[in-house]
N, C-alpha and C positions, 0 to 999 in steps of 0.2 A: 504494500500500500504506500500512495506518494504520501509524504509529509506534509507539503507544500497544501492538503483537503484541511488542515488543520487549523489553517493559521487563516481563515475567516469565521471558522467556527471558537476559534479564540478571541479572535474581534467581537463576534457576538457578545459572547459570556462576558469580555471586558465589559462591554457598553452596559447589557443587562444589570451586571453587578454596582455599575457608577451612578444609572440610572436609579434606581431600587435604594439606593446609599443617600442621592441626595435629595429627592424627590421630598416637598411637603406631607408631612402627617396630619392627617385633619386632628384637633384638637380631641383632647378626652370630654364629649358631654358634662362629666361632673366638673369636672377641671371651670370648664367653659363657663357654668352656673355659679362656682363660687367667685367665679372673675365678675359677675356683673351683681353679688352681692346678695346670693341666695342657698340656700344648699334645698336637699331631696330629702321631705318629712313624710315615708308614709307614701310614696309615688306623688307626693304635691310638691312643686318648689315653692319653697315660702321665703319671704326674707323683709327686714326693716329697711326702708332705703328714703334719705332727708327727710323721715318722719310718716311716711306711707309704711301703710301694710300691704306688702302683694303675695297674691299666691295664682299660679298657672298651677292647672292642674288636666289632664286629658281621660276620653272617656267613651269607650265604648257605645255607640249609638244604632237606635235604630231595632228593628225587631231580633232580626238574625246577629245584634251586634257585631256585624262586620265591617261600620265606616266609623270613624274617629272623629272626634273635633276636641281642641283645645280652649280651657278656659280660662279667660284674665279676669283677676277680680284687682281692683288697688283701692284700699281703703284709706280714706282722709283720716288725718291725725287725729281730729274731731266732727263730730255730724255737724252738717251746715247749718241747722237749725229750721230751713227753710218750708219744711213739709212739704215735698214735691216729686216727682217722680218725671223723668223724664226719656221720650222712644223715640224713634222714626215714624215718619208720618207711610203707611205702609198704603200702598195703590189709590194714592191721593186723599184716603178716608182720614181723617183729624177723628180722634176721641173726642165723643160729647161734652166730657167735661174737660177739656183741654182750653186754656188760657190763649185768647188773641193778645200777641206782646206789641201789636202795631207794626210789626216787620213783616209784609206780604211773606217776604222770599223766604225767610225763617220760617214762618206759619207755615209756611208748605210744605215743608221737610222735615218737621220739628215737632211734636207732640209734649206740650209741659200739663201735667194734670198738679191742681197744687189748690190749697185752702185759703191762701195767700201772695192772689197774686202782685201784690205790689212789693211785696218782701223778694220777690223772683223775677219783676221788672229789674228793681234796685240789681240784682244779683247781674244778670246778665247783659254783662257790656259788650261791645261788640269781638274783641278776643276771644271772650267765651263763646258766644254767638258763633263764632268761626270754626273753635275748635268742637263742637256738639255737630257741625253739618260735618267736618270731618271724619269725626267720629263712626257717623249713622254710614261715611261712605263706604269704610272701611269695613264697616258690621251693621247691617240696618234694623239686626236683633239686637243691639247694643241698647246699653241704657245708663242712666245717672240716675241715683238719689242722693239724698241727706249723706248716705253713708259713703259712695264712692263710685267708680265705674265699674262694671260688669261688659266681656265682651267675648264672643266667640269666635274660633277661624276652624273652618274646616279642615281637616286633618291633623295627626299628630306630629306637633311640631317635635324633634329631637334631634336637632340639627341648630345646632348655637348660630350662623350663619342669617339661618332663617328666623330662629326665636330673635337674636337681638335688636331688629329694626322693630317688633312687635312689642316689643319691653321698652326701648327708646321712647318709641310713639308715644305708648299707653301713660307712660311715667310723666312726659312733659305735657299730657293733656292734662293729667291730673296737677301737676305745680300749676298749669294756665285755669282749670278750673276751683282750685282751691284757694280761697281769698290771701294775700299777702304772701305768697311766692313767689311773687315776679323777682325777686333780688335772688334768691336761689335757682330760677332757668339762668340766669345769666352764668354759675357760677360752671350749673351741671353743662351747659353750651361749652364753656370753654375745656371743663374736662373730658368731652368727647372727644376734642379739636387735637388734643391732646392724647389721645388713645392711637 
């Protein structure tokens, strides 16, 4: 046998070997979660982050439970006080008892049910206003109360890649909806900038 058959099949194995040696490793999922300030309680990620409670947790759906969907909850340091509840306005239908705020374009997309609504006028300025149509685009089964956000995404997320724009989001809608955080997005702005 020539020798000379060898020495591409060593080229090979070289390249395979360099390739395989320096090629990126996707990060370890838990690794990933304690980097953004959470760990795994029970199959929930739970965690305290500038004074929110979050917890994403995933969950078998459906009859045959064969399709997934992942839940974000981030709870305000404290309830708003506001008694309100708020949806998406789902195939143009407004809830009957849902507050007119004076903003067409808001009222069309936007469902506030509430006891009080001048306490929920005052509340939503147009930031918040902004961030709730974002919200409902994102997840139009989403919702706000007194106590925080609640939001669903289809499938199980377990891919740090794909959880952390959804934990980003989630996190600065809640400092924009929670009264006197705007000094903390600036702070958490720059340590992403920074990441």
């Amino acid at each position: 046998m020539d020798w000379w058959i060898f020495i591409p099949i060593g080229l090979v194995l070289v390249g395979l070997v360099i390739f395989i040696a320096t090629r990126k490793k996707p990060e370890d999922f838990n690794n990933a979660i304690r980097r953004l300030g959470l760990s795994n309680q029970g199959g929930v990620l739970r965690g305290q982050i500038q004074g929110f409670s979050i917890a994403i947790e995933t969950q078998a759906i459906g009859e045959d439970k064969q399709r997934w969907r992942t839940i974000f909850y981030v709870e305000f340091p404290s309830r708003l006080g506001l008694g309100f509840m708020t949806t998406s306005v789902r195939g143009g239908r407004r809830s009957l008892k849902a507050i007119d705020t004076g903003d067409a374009e808001f009222d069309n997309l936007v469902s506030i049910e509430t006891q009080n609504a001048q306490k929920v006028q005052d509340y939503l300025t147009t930031e918040r206003r902004e961030c709730l149509v974002e919200l409902f685009k994102v997840d139009p089964n989403a919702w706000l109360d007194d106590g925080g956000i609640h939001m669903n995404v289809d499938g199980a997320i377990d891919d740090y890649a794909i959880l952390k724009p959804y934990f980003d989001g989630l996190l600065d809608m809640a400092i924009d909806l929670f009264p006197g955080r705007a000094a903390r997005k600036a702070v958490r702005r720059a340590s992403k900038l920074a990441d």
